[in-house]
N, C-alpha and C positions, 0 to 999 in steps of 0.2 A: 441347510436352507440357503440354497442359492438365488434366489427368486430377487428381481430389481422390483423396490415399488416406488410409489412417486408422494410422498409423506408432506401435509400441508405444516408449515412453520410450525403453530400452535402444537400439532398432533407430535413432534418429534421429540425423542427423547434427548433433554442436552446431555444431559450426562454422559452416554453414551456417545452421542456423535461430538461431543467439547473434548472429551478424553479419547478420541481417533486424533482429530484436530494434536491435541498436545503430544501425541505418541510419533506421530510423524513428523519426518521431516520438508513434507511441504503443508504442512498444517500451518498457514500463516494466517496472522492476525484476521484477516478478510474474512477467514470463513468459520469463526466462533460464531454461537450462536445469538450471541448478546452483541454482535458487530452488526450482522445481518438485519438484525431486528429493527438497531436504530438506522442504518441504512438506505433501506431497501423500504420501497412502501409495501409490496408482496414478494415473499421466498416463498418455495417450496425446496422440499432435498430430496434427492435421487438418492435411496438405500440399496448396497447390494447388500442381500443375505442379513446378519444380525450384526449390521452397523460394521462390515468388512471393508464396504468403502462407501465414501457418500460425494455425491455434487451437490453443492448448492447453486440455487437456481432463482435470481431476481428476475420477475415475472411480469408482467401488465398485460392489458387486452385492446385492441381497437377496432371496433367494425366487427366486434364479436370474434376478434381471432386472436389467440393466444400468443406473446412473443415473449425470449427470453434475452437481455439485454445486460449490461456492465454499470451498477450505479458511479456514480463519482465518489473520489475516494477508497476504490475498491480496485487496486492493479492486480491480480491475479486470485482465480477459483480456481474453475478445473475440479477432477477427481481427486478426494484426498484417502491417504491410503497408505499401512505400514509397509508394504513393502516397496519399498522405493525403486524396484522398474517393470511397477503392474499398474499403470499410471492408463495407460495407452491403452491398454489390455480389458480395464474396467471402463473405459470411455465408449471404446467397440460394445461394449454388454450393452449402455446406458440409450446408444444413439436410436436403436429402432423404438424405443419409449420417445425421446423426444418427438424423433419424425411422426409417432402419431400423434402426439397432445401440443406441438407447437407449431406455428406457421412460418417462423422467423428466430431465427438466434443470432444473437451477434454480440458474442461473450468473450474474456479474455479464459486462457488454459493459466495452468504454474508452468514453473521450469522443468520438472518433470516430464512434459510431455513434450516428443519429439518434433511435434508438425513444422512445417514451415510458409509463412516468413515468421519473422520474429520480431518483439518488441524488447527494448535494452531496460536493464536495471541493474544499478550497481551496487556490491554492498562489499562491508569490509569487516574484516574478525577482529573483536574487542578482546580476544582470549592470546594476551599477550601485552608485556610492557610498552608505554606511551615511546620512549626510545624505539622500540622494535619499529611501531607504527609511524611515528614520526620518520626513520628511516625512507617510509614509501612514498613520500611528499615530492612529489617532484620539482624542479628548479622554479618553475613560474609562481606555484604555491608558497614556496619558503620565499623566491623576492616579494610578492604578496603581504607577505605577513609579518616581513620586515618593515616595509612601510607603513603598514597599520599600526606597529609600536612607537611610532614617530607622534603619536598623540594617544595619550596612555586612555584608557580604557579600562573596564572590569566587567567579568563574566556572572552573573547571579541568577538561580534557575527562580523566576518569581512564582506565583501564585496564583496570579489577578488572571485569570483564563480569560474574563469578559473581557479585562482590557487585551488580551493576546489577541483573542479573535477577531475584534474589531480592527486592530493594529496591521493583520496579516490579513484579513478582507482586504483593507482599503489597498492595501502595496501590493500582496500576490500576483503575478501575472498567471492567468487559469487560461492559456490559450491550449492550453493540451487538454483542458478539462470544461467544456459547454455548460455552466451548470443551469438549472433551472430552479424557479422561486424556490425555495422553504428547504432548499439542498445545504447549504451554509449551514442553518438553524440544526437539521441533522447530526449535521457533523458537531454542532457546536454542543449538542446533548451528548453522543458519542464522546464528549473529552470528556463533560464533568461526569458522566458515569466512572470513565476511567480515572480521573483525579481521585477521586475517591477511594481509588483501589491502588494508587501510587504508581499510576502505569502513564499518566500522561506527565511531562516532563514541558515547561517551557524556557528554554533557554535566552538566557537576555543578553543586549552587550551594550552598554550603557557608558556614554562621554559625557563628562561634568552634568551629570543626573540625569540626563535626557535618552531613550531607550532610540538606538538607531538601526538596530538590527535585533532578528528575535523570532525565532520557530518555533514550531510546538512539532514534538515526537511523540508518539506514543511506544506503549512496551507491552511485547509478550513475555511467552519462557522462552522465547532465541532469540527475539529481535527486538532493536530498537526500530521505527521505523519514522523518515524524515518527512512528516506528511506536511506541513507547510512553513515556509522561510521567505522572511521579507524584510527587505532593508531600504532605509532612507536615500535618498539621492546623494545628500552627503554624506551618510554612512558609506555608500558606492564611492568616492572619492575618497576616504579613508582605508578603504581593505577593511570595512569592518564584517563582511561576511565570512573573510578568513582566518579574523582574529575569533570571530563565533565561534566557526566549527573547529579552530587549533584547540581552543581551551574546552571543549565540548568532547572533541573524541580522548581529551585530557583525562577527563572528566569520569571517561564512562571505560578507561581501558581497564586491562584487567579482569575483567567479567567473559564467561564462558558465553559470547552471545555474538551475534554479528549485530553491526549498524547496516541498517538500507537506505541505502538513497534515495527508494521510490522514483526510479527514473535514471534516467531522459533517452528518447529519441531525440530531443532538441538539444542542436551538435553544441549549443555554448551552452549549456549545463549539464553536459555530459563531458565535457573538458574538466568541466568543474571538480566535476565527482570522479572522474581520472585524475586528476591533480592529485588527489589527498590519498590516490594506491586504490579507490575502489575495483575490484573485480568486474568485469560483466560477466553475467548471467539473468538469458534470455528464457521469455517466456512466448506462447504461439498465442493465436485468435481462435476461436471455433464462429465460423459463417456459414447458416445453412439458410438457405429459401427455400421452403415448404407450401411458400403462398399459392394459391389459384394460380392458375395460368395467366388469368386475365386482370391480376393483381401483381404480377412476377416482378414486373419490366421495373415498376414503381423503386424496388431495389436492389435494381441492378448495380 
């Protein structure tokens, strides 16, 4: 049964398509079916065959025309698929389905897929000693983190999410990420789901009681990933963002998993996340206009 069809949220079987997602290795976090759901205000999945490979696909309509778009909080879709370079291959199967049922796509792919330009993400293997990793720190990170112990500090993963959220609203800079009303709230249902299941992690870093620095990760079965971090002004003048993540990738080595940085294009937190050894590895965009002609221009 090779047949693509185009399966509304509701109708899809998670089991099946949650255990693709796990068996692969670009099955990330993004595209379980309990991520999508909180989300996304409409998915649909592109099935090839009997759950061989699947898209997911966040959906809306305007002007009665259907478009498929990128929620916030969501760095990479794409095809997901056990064999890791038929990625491309099922994208090709999936496109003449799009072209007929959507007017406008402007979605991110995974690393798997070849296209080009590309968008940066860095991530680092926890599957080795805190030594090993610390080795990849480069000189700016380790003076960094020398000066943050010049006012001692302590690392505690707390619990209080509402306080996390509110903490890392107010300080987050979301200039890479446009959000719109009730998208925050999403995400903030998306942790305590996950808290619940010991996948969301908030790490603190706390000077004479007061929290100045403080991200929330989430976890799957490979990754941790860095979804939001934010710190005080004068946390910023103490290096307490790299006393965080010193005692944070402390914290979590050892585990067969990688950390993601979730990012950056933006060249000072991608310094950042170079500093501490992160890898790059890029993912592409899929932009198609399908619109009317006399809709086209609108975006161009």
């Amino acid at each position: 049964m090779n047949e693509v069809r185009i399966i509304s949220s509701g109708e899809i079987d998670t089991v099946q398509w949650n255990g693709l997602v796990d068996r692969s290795v670009n099955g990330l976090i993004y595209a379980y079916s309990w991520y999508l759901d909180r989300m996304c205000e409409r998915w649909v999945g592109m099935v090839y065959g009997d759950y061989e490979a699947v898209m997911p696909l966040p959906t809306n309509s305007k002007l009665g025309l259907k478009y498929a778009y990128q929620p916030a909080f969501v760095q990479q879709l794409g095809v997901i698929c056990s064999n890791n370079t038929a990625a491309d291959k099922y994208l090709n199967a999936f496109m003449p389905f799009l072209k007929k049922h959507y007017s406008y796509i402007d979605i991110k792919l995974n690393f798997l897929h070849t296209p080009h330009p590309r968008y940066n993400n860095y991530i680092l293997s926890l599957d080795t000693t805190f030594n090993q990793i610390q080795s990849g720190f480069n000189r700016s990170f380790k003076e960094a983190f020398k000066q943050s112990k010049k006012t001692p500090g302590k690392l505690y993963f707390s619990n209080d999410l509402k306080e996390a959220l509110a903490f890392n609203s107010a300080l987050y800079d979301f200039r890479s990420v446009k959000l719109k009303e009730g998208i925050y709230d999403r995400f903030g249902e998306l942790c305590t789901y996950l808290q619940k299941n010991q996948q969301c992690l908030i790490p603190t870093w706390m000077i004479d009681g007061k929290v100045v620095a403080q991200a929330i990760v989430l976890k799957d079965r490979k990754r941790y990933y860095l979804m939001t971090s934010a710190c005080l002004e004068e946390g910023r003048a103490l290096r307490a963002n790299h006393a965080l993540m010193y005692y944070l990738l402390e914290a979590l080595s050892g585990q067969e998993m990688f950390f993601d940085f979730e990012g950056s294009n933006i060249p000072g937190v991608a310094k950042f996340y170079e500093s501490m050894g992160g890898q790059l590895e890029t993912y592409p965009p899929l932009q198609c206009n399908f619109l009317p002609k006399w809709l086209r221009w609108i975006k161009q």
